[in-house]
C-alpha distance (Angstrom), angle and dihedral (degrees) to the residues before:
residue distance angle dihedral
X1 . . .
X2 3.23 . .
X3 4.25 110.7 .
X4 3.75 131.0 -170.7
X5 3.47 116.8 -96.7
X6 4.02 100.2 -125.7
X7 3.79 81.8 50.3
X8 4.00 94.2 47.5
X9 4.15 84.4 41.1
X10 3.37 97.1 60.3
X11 4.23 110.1 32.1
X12 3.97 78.4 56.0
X13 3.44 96.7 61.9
X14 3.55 94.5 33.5
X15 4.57 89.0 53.4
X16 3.71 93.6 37.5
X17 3.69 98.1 -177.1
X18 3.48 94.0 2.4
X19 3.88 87.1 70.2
X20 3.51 102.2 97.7
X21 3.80 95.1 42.7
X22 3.85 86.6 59.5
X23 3.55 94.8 49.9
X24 3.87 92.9 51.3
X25 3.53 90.0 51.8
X26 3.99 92.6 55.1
X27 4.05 81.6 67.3
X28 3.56 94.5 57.6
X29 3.68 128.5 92.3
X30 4.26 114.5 -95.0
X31 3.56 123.9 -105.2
X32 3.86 115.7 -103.9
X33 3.86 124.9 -154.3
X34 3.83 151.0 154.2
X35 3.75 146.6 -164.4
X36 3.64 126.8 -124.6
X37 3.27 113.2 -143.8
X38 4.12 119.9 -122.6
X39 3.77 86.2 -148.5
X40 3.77 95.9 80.3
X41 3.56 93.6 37.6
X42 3.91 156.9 -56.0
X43 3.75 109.7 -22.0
X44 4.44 79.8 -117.9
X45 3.32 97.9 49.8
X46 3.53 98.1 50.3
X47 4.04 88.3 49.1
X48 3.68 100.8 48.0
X49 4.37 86.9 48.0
X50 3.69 91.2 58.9
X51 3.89 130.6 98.5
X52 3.43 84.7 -142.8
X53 3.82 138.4 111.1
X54 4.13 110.3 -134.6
X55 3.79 140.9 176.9
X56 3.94 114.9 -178.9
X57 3.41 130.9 -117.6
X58 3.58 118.3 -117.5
X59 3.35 107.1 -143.6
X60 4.22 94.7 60.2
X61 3.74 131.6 25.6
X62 3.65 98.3 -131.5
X63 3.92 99.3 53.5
X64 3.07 130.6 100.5
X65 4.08 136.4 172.5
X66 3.73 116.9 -142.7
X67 3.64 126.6 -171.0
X68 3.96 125.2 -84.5
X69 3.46 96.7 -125.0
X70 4.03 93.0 61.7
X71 4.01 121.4 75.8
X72 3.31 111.1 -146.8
X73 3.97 96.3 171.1
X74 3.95 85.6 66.0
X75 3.95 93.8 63.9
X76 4.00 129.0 88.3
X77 3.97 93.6 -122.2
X78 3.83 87.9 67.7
X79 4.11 89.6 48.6
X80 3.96 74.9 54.2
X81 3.64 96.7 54.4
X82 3.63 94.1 -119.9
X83 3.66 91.2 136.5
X84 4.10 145.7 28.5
X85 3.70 120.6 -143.2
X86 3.66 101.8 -134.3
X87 3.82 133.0 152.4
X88 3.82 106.4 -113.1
X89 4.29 102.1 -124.9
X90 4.24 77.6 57.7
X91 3.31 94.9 61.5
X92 3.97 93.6 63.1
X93 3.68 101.4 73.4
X94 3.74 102.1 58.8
X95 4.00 84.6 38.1
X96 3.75 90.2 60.3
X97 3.58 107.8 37.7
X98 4.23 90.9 78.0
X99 3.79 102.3 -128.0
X100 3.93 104.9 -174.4
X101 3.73 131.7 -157.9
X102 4.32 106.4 -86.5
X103 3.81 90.5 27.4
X104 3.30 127.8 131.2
X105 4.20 119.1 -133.6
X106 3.27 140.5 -176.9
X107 3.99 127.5 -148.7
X108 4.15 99.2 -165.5
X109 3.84 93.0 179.0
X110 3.95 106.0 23.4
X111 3.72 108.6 150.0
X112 2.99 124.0 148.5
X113 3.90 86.3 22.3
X114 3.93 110.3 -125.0
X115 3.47 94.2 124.5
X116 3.97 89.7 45.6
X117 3.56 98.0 55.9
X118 3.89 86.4 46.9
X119 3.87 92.0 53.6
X120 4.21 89.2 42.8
X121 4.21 83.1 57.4
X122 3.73 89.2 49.7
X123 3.62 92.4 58.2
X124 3.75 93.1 39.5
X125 4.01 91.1 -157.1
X126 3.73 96.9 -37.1
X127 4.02 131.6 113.0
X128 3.83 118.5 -14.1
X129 3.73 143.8 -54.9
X130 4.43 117.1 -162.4
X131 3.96 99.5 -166.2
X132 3.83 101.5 -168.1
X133 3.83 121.7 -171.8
X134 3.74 109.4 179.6
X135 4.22 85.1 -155.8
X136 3.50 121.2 82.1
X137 3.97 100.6 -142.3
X138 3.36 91.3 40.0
X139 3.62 92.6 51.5
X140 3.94 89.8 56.2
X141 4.00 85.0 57.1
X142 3.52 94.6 53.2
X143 4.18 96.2 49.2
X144 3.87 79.5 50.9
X145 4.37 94.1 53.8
X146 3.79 90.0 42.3
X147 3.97 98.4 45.1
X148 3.67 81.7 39.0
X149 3.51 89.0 61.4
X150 3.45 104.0 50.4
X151 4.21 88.1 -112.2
X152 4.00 103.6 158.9
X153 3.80 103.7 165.2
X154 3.81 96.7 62.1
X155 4.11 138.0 102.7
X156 3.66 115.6 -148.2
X157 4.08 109.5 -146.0
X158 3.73 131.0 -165.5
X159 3.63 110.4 -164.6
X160 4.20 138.2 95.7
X161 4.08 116.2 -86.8
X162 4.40 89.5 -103.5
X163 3.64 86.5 56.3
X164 4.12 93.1 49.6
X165 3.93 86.6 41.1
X166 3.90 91.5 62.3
X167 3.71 99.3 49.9
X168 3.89 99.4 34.4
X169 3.60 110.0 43.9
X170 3.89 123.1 162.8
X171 3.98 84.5 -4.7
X172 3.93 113.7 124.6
X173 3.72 127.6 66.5
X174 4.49 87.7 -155.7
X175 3.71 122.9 25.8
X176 3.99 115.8 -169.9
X177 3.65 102.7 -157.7
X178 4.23 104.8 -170.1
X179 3.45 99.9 170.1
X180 3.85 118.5 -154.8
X181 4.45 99.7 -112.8
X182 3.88 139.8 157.1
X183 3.87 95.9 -61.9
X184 3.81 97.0 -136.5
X185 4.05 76.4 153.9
X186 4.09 92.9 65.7
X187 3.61 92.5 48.0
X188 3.53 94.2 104.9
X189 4.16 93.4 39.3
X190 3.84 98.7 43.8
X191 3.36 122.0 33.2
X192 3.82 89.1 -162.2
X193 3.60 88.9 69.6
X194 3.52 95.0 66.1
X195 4.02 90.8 50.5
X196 3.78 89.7 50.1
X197 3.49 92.8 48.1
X198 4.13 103.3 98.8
X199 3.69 84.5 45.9
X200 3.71 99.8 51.9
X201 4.14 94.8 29.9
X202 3.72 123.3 145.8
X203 3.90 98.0 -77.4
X204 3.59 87.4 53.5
X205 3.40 96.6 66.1
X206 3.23 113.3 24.8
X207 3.65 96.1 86.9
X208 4.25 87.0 59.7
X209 3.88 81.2 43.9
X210 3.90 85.5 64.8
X211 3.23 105.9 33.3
X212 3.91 88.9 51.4
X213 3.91 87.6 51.5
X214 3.93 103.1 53.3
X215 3.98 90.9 44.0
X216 3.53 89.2 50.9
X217 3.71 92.2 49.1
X218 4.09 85.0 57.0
X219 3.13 95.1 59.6
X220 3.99 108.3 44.6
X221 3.71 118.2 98.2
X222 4.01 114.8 -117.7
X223 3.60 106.1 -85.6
X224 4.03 96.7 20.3
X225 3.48 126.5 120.4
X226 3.98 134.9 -115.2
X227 3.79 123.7 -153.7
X228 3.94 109.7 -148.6
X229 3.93 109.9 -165.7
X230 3.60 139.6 173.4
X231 3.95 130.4 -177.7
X232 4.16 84.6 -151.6
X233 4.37 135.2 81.9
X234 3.88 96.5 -136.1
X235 3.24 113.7 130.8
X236 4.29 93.3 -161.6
X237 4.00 81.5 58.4
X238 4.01 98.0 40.6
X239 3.76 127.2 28.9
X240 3.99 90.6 8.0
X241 3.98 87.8 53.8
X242 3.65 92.7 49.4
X243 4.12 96.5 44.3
X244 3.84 86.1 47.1
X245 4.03 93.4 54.1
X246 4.03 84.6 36.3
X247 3.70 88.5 65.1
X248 3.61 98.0 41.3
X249 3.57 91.0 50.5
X250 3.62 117.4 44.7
X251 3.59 95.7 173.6
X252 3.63 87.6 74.8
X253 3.74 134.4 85.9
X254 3.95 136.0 -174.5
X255 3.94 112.8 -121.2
X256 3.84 103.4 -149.1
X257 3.19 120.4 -119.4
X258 3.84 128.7 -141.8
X259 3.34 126.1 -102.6
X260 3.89 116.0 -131.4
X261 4.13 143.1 101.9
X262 3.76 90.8 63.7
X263 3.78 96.5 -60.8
X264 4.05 121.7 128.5
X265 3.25 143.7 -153.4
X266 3.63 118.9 -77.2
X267 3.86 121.5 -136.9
X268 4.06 96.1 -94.4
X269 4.39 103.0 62.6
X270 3.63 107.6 -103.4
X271 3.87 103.2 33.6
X272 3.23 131.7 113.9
X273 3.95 132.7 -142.7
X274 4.06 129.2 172.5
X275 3.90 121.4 -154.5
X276 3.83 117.3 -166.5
X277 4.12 82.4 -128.2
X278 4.02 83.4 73.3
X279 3.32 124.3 21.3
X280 4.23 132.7 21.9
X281 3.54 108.2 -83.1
X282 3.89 140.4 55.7
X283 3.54 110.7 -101.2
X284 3.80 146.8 -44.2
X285 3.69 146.7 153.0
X286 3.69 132.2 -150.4
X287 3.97 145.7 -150.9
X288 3.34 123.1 169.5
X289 4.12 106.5 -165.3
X290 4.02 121.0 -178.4
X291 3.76 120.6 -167.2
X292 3.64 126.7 -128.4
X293 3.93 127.1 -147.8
X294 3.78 102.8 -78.2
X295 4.14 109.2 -84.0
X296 3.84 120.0 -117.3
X297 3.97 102.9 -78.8
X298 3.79 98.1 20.4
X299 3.57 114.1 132.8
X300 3.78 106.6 -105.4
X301 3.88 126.2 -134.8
X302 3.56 117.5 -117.8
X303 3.81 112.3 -107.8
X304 3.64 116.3 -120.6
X305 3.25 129.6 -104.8
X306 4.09 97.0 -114.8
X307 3.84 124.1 -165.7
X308 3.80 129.2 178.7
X309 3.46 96.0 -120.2
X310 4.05 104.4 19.7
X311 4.07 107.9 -147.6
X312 3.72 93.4 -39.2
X313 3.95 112.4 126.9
X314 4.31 94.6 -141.3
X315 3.53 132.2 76.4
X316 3.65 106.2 174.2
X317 3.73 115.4 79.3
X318 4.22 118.9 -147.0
X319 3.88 93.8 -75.5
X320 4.04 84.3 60.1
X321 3.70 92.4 43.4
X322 3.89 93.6 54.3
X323 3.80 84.4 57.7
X324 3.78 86.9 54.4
X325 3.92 92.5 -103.1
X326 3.33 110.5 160.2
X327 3.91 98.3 16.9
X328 3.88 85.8 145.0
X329 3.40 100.9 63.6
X330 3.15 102.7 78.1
X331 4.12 97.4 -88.3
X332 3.85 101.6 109.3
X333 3.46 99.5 117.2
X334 4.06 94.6 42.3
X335 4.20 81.2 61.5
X336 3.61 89.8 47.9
X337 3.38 84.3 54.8
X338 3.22 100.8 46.2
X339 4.02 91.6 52.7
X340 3.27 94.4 52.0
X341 3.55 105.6 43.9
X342 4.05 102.5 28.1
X343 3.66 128.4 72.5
X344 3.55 89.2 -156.3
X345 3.86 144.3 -19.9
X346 4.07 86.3 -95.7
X347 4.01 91.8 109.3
X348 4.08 95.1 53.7
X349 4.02 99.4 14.7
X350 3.98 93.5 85.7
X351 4.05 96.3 47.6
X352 4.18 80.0 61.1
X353 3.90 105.1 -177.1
X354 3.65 130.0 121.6
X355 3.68 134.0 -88.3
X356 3.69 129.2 -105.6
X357 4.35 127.0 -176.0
X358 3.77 105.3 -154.8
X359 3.84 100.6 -168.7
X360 4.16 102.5 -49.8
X361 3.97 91.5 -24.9
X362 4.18 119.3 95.7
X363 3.88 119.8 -151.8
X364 3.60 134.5 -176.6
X365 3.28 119.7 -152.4
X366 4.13 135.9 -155.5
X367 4.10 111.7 -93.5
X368 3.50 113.8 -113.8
X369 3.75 135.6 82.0
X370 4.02 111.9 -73.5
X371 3.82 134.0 170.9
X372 4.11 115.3 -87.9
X373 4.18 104.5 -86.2
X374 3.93 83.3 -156.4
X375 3.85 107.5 131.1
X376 3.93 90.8 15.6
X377 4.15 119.0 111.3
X378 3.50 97.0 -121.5
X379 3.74 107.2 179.9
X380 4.05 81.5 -171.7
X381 3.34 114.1 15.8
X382 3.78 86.6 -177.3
X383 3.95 147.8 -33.1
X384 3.93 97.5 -16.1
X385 3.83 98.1 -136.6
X386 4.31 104.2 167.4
X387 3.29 146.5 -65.5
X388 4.06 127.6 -88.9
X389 3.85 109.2 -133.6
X390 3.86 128.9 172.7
X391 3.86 85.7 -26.7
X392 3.64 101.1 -50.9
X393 4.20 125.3 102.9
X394 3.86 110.8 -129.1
X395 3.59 106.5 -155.5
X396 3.95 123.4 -125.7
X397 3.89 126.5 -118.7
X398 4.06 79.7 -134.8
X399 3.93 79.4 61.5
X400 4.04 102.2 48.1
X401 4.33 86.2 47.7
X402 4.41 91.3 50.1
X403 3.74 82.4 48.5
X404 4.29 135.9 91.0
X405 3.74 126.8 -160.8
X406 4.04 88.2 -111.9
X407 3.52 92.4 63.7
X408 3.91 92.3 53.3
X409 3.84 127.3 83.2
X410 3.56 84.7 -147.6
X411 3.49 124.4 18.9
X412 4.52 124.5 165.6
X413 4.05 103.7 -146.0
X414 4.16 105.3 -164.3
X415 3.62 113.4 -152.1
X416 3.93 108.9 -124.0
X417 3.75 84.8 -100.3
X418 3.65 107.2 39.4
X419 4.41 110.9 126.6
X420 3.88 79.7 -132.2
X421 3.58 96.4 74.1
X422 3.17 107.7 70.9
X423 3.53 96.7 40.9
X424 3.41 92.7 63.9
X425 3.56 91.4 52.3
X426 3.63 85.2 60.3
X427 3.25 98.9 55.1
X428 3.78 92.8 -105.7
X429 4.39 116.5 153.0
X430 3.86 105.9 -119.5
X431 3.24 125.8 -134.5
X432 3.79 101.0 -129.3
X433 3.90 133.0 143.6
X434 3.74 122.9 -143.4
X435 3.93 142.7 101.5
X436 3.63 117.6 -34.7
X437 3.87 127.9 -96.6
X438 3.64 143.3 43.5
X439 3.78 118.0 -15.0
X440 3.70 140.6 -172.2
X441 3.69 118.9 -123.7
X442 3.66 118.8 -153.7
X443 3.63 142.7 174.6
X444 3.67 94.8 -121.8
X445 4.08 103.7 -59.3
X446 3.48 91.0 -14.1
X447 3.93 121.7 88.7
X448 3.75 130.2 -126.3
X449 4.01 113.0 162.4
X450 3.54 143.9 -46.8
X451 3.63 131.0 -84.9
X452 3.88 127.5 -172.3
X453 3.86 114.4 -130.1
X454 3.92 118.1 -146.5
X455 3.81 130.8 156.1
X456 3.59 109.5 -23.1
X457 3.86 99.0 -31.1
X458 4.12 141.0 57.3
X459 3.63 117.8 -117.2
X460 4.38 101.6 -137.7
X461 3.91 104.0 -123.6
X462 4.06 91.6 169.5
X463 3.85 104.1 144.2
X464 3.93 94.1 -92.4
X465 4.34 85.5 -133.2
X466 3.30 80.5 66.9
X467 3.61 108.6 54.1
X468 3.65 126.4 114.8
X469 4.13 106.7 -104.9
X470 3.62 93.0 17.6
């Protein structure tokens, strides 16, 4: 691999010794890894029901690396969202930042959405996760990940950090702060990086870097906890990026973080940094920041203006709606739906929040009182459930992956094996007999779409984004 020389110039005299080590390990082949996904089932279970070959990775319970020659991506359990695709090192921030169940957590930079469908296993159905992605197309990739993985209690936001800073101040428990940098960590993954890499060096960024960091800062809750990661070694875009926001904010602290799994120290105590010369994965750095009540004199964030049920037009939740709450508004044929289709409010009931129709589209969002998203592009301002056309409720794929074949009426569960898979992952009408109406497909226990059964065959209704080929 050929590097450029600034680069080469300084990681030299930043390894000393450990130079040539680091360069040797540019030649070798990348580490691949994925996630399971506790939704769908013990961690265990999930392992010892894959084709696949894994060793974990130490530094989170969920990863796992797997070997290059396999392709997981190509199987049905990923259609199923059994798994992420994520490199292993970025797996470690989300891992280390503590999310708990009821928090509230931020993902400033979450494209492609990794790190977002990490955080939504963390909360395991509890609290709330804002995913922002200040680029459109990216955005659309990250509504994909999290609906994907089966992640109900979660807003999707398009909009820069300032704009999230105004409207969310001193609101989240657990910020992860990833900011976009010069990728000296994908160097060995993606060629491309190292072409881009004079464009996007450390001077580049930094200025994002900072502007990432003080909006964050807004919106964390006194006492919470911000995760500040790079993929990159620069030190102007790592430790000097954290000192600088250090001494700008004094109500802020670094938590250490402990050493272990072949990761070292970075330059500023209490940091961490992997290099694919030492430990199993590409490349990261880590701050871990926790805010203090404000000190005398500070200047003080305005509180926000909180409401019970923000700018959303519903205040019953699904429970309410099975009693025909709500029937009013617009929701009638969702409940019909819902009747029809749903043994009982089980699937929905626990997620709890009220109902909103924006336009022809029906959302439910987490309970709890949030800030008005009125203004904001939301490219999910809540649990996508369907859309309302000429008085009939079109469930969403987001629907079919939150769902389990106990919940349905009528569900179809494929054996791993079954021909019939993978034409319905193409799109492909089955031929199938059974009672009439909408059905859930799965892979065995494990969702994957609806169909709609009729005489003597299924029409396919899997999301045709989806499909396999398209």
């Amino acid at each position: 691999m050929r590097l450029p020389e600034a680069f080469a110039e300084r990681v030299r005299a930043q390894l000393g010794e450990g130079w040539p080590d680091y360069e040797a390990a540019l030649g070798k082949p990348p580490w691949a890894g994925l996630r399971l996904n506790p939704k769908k089932g013990s961690v265990s279970e999930i392992r010892g029901g894959l084709p696949l070959e894994l060793e974990p990775v130490t530094w989170t319970a969920d990863g796992f690396y797997y070997s290059g020659g396999s392709r997981p991506a190509k199987l049905p359990f990923y259609q199923a969202g059994l798994y992420y695709l994520q490199e292993p090192s970025a797996m470690a921030p989300a891992a280390m930042l503590g999310v708990a169940k009821g928090d509230r957590v931020l993902d400033l930079c979450a494209a492609p959405g990794g790190k977002s469908t990490q955080i939504a296993a963390q909360l395991d159905g509890t609290g709330l996760l804002v995913a922002n992605e200040v680029r459109l197309e990216r955005g659309k990739a990250l509504v994909w990940n999290l609906e994907h993985w089966g992640a109900a209690n979660t807003i999707v936001i398009n909009e820069p950090p300032g704009t999230l800073a105004g409207r969310f101040p001193r609101f989240f428990d657990k910020i992860l702060a990833d900011a976009p940098c010069s990728g000296e960590g994908m160097f060995r993954k993606d060629p491309e990086a190292v072409r881009k890499w004079t464009a996007y060096n450390g001077e580049a960024c930094r200025g994002l870097q900072d502007e990432i960091l003080r909006c964050g800062a807004r919106m964390l809750k006194p006492g919470g906890r911000m995760m500040y990661s790079t993929c990159t070694f620069n030190p102007l875009e790592n430790e000097m990026a954290v000192s600088d926001f250090l001494r700008g904010r004094p109500d802020f602290s670094l938590v250490p973080l402990s050493l272990g799994y072949g990761w070292r120290s970075g330059a500023l105590p209490g940091t961490l940094i992997l290099m694919p010369h030492l430990a199993r994965g590409e490349g990261q750095f880590l701050a871990l920041l926790e805010k203090s009540g404000a000190p005398e004199g500070a200047l003080d964030e305005p509180e926000a203006d909180w409401t019970a049920a923000g700018d959303w037009s519903g205040a019953a939740g699904v429970s309410g709606a099975l009693d025909k709450a709500g029937q009013n508004n617009g929701w009638r044929p969702f409940l019909d739906f819902m009747e029809d289709n749903i043994l009982d409010g089980e699937a929905l009931r626990t997620y709890g929040g009220p109902l909103v129709l924006e336009g022809r589209y029906l959302y439910q969002r987490s309970a709890g009182p949030m800030p008005s998203l009125s203004g904001l592009r939301a490219l999910r301002p809540g649990f996508f459930l369907g859309s309302l056309k000429n008085g009939r409720f079109e469930p969403s794929q987001a629907l079919a992956m939150e769902l389990k074949p106990r919940y349905m009426r009528r569900a179809l569960q494929l054996d791993r094996n079954d021909p019939w898979l993978d034409r319905f992952l193409k799109g492909e009408t089955l031929l199938t007999e059974g009672p009439g109406g909408w059905t859930l497909v799965c892979l065995e226990e494990w969702p994957l779409g609806f169909g709609k059964q009729a005489d003597g065959y299924m029409k396919n209704r899997y999301h045709p984004g989806w499909r396999i080929g398209s």
